[in-house]
VEXFINU-156922 format. One record per atom (N, C-alpha, C): residue in one letter; x, y, z. Coordinates in steps of 0.05 Angstrom, whole numbers, plus 5000, padded with zeros to 4 digits. Layout:
N
AXYZ/...
# end
This chain:
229
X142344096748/X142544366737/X142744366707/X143844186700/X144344156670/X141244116659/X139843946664/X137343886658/X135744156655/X135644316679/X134144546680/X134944776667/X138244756655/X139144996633/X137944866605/X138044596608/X136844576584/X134144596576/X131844536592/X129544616588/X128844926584/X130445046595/X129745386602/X131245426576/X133345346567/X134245456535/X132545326510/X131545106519/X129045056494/X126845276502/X125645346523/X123545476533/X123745766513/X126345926516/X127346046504/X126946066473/X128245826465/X127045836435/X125645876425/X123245676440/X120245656425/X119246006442/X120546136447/X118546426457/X120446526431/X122046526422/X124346646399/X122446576382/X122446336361/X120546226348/X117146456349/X116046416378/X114046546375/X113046796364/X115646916377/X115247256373/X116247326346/X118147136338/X118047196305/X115647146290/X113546966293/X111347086273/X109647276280/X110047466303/X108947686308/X107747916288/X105547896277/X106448106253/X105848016221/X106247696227/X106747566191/X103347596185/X102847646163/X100647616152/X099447356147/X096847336162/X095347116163/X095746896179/X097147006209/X097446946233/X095647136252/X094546996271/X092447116285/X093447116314/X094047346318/X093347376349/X091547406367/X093047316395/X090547226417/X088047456415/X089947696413/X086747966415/X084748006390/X085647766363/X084447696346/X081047656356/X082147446367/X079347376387/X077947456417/X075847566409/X074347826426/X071947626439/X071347486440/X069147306447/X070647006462/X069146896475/X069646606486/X069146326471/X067146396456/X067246166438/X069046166411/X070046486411/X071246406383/X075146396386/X075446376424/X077646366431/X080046146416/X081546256401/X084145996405/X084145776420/X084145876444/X084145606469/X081445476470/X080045406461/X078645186450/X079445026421/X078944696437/X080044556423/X081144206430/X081244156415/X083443786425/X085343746415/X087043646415/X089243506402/X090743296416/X092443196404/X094842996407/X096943096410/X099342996429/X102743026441/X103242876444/X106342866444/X107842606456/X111042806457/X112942596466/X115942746468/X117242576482/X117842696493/X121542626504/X121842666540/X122742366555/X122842446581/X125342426587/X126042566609/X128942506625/X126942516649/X127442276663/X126842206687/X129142166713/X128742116740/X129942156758/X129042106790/X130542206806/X128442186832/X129442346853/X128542386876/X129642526896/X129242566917/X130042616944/X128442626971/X130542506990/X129942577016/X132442537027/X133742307031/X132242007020/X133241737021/X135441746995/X136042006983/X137041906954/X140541866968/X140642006987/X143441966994/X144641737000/X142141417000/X142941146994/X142640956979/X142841106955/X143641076929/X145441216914/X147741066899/X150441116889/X149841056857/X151441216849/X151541136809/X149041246796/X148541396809/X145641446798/X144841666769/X143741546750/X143441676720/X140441776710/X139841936698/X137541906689/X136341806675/X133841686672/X133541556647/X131741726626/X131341596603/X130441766574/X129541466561/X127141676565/X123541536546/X122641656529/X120341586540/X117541766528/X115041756535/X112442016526/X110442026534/X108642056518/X106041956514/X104642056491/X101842126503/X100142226484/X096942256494/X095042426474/X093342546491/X092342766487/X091542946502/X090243186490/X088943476506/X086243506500/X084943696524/X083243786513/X082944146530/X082344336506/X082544586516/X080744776519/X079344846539/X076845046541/X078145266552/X077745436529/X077445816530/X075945946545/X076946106570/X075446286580/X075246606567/X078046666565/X078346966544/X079646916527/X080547066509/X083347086496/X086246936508/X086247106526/X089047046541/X089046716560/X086546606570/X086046476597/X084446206584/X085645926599/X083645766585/X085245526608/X083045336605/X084445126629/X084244786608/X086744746611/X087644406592/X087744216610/X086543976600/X086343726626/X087943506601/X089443376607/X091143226591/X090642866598/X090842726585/X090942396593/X093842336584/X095242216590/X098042206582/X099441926593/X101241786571/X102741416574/X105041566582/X105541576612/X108441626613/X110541466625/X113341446606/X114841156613/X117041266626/X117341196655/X119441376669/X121241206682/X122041306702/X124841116728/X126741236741/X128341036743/X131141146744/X133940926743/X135741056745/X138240856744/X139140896773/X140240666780/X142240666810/X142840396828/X144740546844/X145040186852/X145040286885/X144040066896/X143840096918/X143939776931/X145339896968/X145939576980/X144739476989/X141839516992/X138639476993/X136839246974/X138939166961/X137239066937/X137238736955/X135338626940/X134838306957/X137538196949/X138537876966/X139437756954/X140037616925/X142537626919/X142037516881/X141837706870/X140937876875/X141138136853/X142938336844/X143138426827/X144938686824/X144738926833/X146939036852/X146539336876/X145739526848/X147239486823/X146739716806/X144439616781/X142339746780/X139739636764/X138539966761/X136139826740/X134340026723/X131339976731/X130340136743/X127340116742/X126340276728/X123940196715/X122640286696/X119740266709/X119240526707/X115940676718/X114040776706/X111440686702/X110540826674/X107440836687/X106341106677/X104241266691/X101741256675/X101341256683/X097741486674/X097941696674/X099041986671/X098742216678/X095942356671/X094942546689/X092342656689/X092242966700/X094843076680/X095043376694/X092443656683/X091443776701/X089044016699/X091844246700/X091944356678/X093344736677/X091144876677/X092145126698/X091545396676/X093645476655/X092745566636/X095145616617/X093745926610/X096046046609/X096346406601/X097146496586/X097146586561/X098146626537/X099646946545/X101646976564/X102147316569/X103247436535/X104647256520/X104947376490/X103147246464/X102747386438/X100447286418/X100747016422/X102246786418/X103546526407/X104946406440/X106346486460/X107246306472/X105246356501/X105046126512/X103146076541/X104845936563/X103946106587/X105445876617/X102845716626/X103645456628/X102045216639/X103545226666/X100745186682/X100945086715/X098845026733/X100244716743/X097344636752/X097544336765/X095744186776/X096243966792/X095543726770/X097843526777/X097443226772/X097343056785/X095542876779/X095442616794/X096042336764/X097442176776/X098641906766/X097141706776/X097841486759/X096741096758/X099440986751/X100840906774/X103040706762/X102140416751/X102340366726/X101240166717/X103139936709/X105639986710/X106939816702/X110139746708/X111839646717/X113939636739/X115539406725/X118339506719/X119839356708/X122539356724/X123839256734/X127339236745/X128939136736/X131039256719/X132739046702/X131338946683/X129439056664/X127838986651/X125938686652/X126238696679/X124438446695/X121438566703/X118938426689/X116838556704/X116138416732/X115238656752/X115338546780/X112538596784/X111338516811/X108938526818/X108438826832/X107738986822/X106639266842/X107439216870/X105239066878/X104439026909/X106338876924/X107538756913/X109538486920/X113038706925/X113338926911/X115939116915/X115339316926/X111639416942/X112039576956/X111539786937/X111039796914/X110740036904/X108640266908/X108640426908/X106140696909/X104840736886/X101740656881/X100840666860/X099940926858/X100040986876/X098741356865/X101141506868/X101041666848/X102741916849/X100942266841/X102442406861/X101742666855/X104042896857/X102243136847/X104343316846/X104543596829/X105843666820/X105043976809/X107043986781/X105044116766/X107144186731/X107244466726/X109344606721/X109844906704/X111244726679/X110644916663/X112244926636/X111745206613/X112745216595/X111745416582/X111445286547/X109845446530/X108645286508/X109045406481/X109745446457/X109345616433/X107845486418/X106645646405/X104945556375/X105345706354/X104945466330/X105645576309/X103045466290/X101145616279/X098245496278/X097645256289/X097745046278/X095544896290/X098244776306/X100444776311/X102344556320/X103644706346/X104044556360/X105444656386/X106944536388/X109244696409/X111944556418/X112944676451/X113544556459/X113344636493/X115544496514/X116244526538/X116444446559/X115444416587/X116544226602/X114544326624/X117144156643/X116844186676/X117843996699/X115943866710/X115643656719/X113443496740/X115843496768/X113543556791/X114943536817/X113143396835/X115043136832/X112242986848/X112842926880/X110242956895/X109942946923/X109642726937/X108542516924/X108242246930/X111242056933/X111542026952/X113841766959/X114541496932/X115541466916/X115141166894/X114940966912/X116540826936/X115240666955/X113240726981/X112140476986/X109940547011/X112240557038/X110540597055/X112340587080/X113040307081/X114540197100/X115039897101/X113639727113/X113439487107/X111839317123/X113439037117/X112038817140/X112738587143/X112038427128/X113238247111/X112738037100/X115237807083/X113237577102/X113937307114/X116537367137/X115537587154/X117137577180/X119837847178/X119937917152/X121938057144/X121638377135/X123438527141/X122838797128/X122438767096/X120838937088/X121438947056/X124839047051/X125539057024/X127939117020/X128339507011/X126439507014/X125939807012/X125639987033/X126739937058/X125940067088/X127840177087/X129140237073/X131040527083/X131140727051/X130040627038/X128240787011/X126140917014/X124540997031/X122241027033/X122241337014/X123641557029/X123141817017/X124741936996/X123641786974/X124641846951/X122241826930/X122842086910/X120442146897/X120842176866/X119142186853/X119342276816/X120542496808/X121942506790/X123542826785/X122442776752/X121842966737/X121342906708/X121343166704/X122943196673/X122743376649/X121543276624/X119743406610/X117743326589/X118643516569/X119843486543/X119443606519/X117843476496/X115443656494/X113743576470/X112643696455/X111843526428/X109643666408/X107843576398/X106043806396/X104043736390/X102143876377/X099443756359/X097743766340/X095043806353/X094344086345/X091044086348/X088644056325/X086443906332/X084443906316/X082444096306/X082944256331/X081644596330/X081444766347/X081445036334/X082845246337/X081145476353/
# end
């Protein structure tokens, strides 16, 4: 809950922020632009920011001590204008995620309480809606590439811990701009399991068979730079 007062009080801001240049001379609003090619929402740029990561689903109840962790994400955009108000963004995005927790699941030799570290491909499509001049709601489906798997800052083999290399799932957030620069939030709610179901190997359950349904939780604050307008 804390996480989600905090996003929704930055969300807040950057619409505060927005609606103050309402008005300033030599700021353009969305109804500035009457045509589709000469829309605002066309365009590219670069983001990056700030993650708090997490997880959740009904296996979380066997796992104890559990924290979030705090990264980061970077990339870019690209934005095609349908009207004024309406335009759809497809993003490529490095995102470094996880979680903290300890659990009595873990193999022998190891520590019940450890850090995995999860880090994506993200490939989210919005619609985004500008309902005021300067601030927009993004919403829309993502799909993930887990590319890289760390435990206890140990790199492990994907395939070898059972991991789920695909991830999917859905993003809201909301966005301000301030000419060419943006600043935003958003949640990812992902639908995909982080482990596969279980299987046998060398005669044995994996160590993850009572982990199975547990999933990605992420909050994204970022900013970002467009090349045009």
């Amino acid at each position: 809950m804390k996480k989600i007062a905090l996003l929704l009080s930055l969300c807040a801001l950057c619409s505060w922020e927005a609606l103050a240049q309402r008005g300033v001379e030599g700021i353009r609003k969305s109804s500035d632009y009457q045509t589709t090619p000469d829309s605002r929402n066309n365009g590219f740029g670069i983001k990056g920011g700030w993650n708090s990561s997490n997880f959740r689903g009904d296996d979380k109840k066997n796992y104890g001590n559990e924290a979030s962790r705090q990264n980061f994400h970077a990339g870019a955009y690209a934005q095609f204008g349908f009207s004024p108000q309406t335009s759809l963004q497809v993003e490529a995005l490095y995102s470094r995620q996880g979680f903290k927790a300890s659990s009595a699941f873990r193999p022998a030799g190891m520590q019940n309480t450890y850090e995995t570290q999860l880090d994506y491909v993200q490939v989210p499509v919005m619609f985004v809606y500008n309902f005021v001049d300067n601030v927009s709601f993004h919403v829309g489906p993502q799909v993930s590439l887990l590319v890289n798997v760390k435990e206890d800052k140990n790199a492990v083999n994907i395939s070898n811990r059972n991991y789920n290399s695909l991830d999917y799932g859905g993003v809201a957030g909301l966005e301000a701009r301030v000419g060419p620069a943006r600043v935003g939030g958003r949640y990812v709610l992902s639908l995909a399991n982080i482990y596969n179901d279980p299987k046998m190997e060398n005669g044995m359950m994996t160590p993850n068979e009572n982990l199975n349904d547990i999933k990605n939780s992420l909050i994204q604050v970022y900013v970002g730079f467009g090349f045009a307008q």
